[in-house]
C-alpha positions in Angstrom: 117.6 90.6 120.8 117.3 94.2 120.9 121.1 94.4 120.7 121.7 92.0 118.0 119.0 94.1 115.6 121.1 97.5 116.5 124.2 95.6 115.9 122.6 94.6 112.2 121.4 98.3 111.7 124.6 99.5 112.1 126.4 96.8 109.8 123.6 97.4 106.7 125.5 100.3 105.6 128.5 98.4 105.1 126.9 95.8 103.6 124.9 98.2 100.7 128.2 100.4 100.6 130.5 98.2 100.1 132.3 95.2 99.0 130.9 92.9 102.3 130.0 89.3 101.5 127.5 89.5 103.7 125.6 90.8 100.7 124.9 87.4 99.4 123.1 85.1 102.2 121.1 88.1 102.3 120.3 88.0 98.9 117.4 85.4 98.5 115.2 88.2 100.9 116.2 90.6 98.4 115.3 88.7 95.3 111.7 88.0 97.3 111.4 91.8 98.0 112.2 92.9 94.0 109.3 90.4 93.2 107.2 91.6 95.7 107.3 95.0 94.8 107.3 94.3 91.3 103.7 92.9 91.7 102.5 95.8 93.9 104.0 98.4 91.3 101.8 96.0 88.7 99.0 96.4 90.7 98.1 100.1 90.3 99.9 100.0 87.2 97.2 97.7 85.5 94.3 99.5 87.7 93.4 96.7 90.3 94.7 98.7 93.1 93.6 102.1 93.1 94.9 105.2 92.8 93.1 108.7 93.8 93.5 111.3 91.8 92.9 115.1 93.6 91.7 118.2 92.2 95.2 119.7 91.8 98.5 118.4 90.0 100.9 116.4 92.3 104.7 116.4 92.0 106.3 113.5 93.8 109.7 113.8 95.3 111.6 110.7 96.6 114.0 108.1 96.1 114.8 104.9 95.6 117.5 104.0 98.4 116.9 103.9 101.8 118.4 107.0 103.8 119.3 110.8 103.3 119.7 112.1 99.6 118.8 115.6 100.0 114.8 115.3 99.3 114.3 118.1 102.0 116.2 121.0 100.7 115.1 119.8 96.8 111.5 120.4 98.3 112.2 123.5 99.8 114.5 124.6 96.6 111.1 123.6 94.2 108.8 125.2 96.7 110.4 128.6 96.2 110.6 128.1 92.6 107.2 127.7 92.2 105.9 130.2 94.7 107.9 132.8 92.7 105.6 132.2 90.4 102.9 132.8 91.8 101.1 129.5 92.7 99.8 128.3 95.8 102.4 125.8 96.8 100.9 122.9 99.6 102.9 119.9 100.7 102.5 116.4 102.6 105.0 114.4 104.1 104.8 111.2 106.1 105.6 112.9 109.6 108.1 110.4 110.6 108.4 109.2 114.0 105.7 112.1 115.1 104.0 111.0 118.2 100.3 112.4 117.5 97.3 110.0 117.9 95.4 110.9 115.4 96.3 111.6 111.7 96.3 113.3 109.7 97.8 116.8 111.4 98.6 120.2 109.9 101.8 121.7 110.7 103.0 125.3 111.5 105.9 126.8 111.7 105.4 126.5 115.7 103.7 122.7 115.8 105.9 120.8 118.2 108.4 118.3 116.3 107.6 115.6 118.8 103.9 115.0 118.0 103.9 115.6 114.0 108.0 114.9 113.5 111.0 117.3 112.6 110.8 117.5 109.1 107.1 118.8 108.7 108.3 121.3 111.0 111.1 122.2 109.0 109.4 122.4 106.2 106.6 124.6 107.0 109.5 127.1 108.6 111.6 127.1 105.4 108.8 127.4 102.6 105.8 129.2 104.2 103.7 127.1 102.9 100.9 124.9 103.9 101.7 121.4 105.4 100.1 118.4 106.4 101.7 115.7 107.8 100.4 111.9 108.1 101.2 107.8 106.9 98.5 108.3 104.5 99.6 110.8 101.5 95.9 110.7 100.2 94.5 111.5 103.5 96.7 114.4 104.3 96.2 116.0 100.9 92.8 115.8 101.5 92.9 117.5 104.6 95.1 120.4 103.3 92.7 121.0 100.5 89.5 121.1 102.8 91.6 123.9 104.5 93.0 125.9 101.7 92.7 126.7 98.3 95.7 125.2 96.3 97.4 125.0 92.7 99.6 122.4 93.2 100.8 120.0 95.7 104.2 118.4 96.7 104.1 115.3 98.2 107.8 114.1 100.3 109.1 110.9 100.3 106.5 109.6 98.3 107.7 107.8 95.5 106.5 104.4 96.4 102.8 105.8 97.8 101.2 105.2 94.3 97.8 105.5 96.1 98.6 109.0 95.7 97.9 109.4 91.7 100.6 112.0 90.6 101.4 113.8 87.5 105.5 114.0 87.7 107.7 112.3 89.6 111.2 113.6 90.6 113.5 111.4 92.3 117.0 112.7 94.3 119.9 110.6 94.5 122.9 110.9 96.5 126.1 111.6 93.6 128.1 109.9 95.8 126.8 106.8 97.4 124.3 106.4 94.2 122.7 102.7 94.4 125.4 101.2 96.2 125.4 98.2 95.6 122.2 97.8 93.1 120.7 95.3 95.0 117.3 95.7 97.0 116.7 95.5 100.9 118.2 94.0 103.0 121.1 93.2 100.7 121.4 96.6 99.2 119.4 100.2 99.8 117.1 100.4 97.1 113.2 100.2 97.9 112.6 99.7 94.5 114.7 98.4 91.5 117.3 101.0 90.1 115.1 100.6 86.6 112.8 102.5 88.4 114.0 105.6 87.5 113.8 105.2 84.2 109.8 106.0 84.6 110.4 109.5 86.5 109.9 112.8 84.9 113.3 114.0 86.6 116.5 112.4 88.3 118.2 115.4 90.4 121.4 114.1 91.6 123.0 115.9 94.7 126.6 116.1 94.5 129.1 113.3 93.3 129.3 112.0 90.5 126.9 109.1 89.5 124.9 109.7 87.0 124.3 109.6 83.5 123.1 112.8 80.4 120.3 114.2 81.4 120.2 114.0 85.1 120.0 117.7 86.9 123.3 117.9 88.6 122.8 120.2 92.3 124.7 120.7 95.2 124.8 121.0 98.9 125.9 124.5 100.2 126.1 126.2 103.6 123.6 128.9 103.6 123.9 130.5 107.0 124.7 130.0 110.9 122.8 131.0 114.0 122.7 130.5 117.5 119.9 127.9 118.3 119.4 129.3 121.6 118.6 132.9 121.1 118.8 132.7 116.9 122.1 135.6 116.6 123.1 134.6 113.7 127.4 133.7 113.5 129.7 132.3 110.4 131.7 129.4 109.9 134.7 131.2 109.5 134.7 132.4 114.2 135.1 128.3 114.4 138.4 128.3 112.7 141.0 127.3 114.4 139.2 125.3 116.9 137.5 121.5 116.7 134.0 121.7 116.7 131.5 119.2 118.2 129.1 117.9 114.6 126.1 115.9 115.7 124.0 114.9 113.0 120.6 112.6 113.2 119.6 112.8 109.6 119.9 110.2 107.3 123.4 110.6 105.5 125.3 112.5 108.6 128.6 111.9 106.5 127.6 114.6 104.3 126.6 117.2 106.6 130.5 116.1 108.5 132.2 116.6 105.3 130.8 120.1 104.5 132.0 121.2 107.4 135.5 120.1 106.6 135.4 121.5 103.1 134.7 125.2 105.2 137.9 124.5 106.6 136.9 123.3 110.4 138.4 120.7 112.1 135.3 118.3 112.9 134.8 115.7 115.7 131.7 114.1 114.1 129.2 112.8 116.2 126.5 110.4 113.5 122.9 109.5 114.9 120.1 107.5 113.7 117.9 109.4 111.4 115.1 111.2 113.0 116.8 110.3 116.5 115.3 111.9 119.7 117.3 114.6 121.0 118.0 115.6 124.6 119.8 118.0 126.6 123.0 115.5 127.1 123.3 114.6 123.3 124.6 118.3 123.1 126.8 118.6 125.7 130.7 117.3 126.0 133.7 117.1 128.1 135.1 119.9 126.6 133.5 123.1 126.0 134.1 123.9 121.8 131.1 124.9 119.9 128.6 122.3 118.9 127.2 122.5 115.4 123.8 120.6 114.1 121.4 120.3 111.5 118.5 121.8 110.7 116.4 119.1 110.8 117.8 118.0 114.4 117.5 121.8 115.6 114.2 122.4 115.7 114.0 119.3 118.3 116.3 121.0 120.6 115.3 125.1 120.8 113.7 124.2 124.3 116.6 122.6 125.9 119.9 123.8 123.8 122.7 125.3 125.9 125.1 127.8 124.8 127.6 126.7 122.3 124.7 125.3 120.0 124.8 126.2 116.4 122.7 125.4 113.3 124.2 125.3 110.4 121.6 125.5 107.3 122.1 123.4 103.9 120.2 124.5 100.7 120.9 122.5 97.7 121.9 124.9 94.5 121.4 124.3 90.7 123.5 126.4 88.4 121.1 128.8 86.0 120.5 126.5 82.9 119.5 123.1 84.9 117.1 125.4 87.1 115.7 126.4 83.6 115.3 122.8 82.4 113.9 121.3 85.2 111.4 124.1 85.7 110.9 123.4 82.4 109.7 120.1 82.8 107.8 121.0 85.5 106.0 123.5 83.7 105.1 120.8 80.9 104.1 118.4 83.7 101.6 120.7 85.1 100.4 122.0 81.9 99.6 118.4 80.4 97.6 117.7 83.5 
């Protein structure tokens, strides 16, 4: 049984990717999901499920497919926008496969991946600000404001937790894999319906080129290297030359594999489920080349990594005048709060 669901994991991709005809027996799921979700989106629209509103403005970053579009580094990218100006910047985030007992958590820069998950972690490193990780959005808010004063919050990945009132919603889409193909789980990746997006404050599309006028066009770029044993930092350019070991748990690891062929290495790509566990013998190989990883997957392995381990860290980059117009609306959204 367990085999036969791994097998089907692995196939979904194809499936919402591509041209498979496997699409269509799963169809009749789908068209009961749309409806489904249709009625819960109804629900809080027409006020008979409730939404909570906090004490400070909430901007909602998500999606509408299932896996990796780039939410994390658009979160970390906003973060630093907004703390350059000079607000107090908090965020919440699901804290995914975190092992903890009780919920909600807060999350430093030190709080151990394995009880409140990787990307709260990450997170809290990259942005300096304060973050509070849990399955309820409305709970963990809560429990960051009772511990700090705030201006505004930034709730991850939650798009479809409309118990969390909000006052804009941004969604990020992957430019290239966009909705695939359109249809809703398990036939396609979308959670919700692709008109979704029509009632979001913001599309930011990351890389690629679906799309339409209006959307805020960024980009995945390699920021910096370093040693995940001892954190030297090193450069892409001392792994020319040589193939280089890429293991990527996250949830589009194609990406991450082909920007390290557009830096010119020769890559022997490695994917892993998103969020996977990590241990000493995913890192290691027959031969000895150097063995690059995410940043999302390294801070799981600092305790155990062997030599050879690098971290390579993605920021996503807007050109000057769509920074300007999405702050922009950003700036309106909190103002009309």
């Amino acid at each position: 049984m367990v085999a036969r669901m791994s097998s089907l994991s692995a196939a979904l991709p194809a499936i919402w990717y591509g041209d498979s005809p496997w699409r269509w027996p799963l169809w009749p799921l789908a068209a009961v999901y749309r409806v489904l979700v249709r009625m819960r989106r109804g629900c809080y629209r027409r006020g008979w499920l409730k939404s909570i509103e906090l004490p400070v403005p909430v901007i909602v970053i998500g999606n509408i497919s299932v896996g990796g579009t780039g939410k994390t580094p658009f979160i970390i990218w906003l973060a630093g926008h907004l703390q350059r100006r000079g607000l107090r910047v908090g965020i919440v985030t699901r804290g995914y496969r975190g092992r903890a007992q009780q919920w909600p958590r807060s999350v430093a820069h030190d709080s151990d991946p394995l009880e409140v998950g990787d990307e709260p972690v990450l997170l809290a490193r990259r942005t300096g600000c304060p973050v509070a990780a849990g399955p309820d959005r409305v709970a963990a808010a809560e429990h960051l404001l009772a511990a700090t004063p705030l201006d505004v919050l930034l709730s991850d990945d939650g798009l479809q937790h409309y118990r969390l009132a909000r006052q804009i919603e941004i969604a990020v889409v992957d430019g290239a894999r966009g909705m695939g193909n359109g249809l809703c789980l398990p036939a396609g990746p979308l959670r919700e319906p692709v008109e979704r997006l029509r009632e979001v404050d913001a599309i930011v599309v990351n890389g690629g080129s679906w799309g339409h006028a209006g959307v805020f066009r960024a980009r995945a770029v390699i920021t910096s290297v370093y040693h995940v044993k001892d954190r030297r930092p090193g450069t892409l350019e001392s792994f020319a030359k040589q193939t280089v070991h890429a293991v990527a748990g996250i949830g589009n690891p194609q990406r991450f594999f082909d920007l390290l062929e557009e830096a010119g290495l020769e890559v022997d790509a490695h994917p892993l489920a998103d969020h996977a566990d990590f241990g000493p013998e995913t890192l290691r190989f027959d031969d000895a080349g150097p063995v690059l990883i995410t940043e999302k997957d390294a801070v799981k392995c600092e305790s155990f990594a062997p030599d050879g381990v690098w971290c390579v860290t993605v920021d996503l980059d807007l050109d000057a005048d769509p920074t300007a117009r999405l702050l922009r609306v950003v700036t309106v959204g909190l103002a009309g709060r």
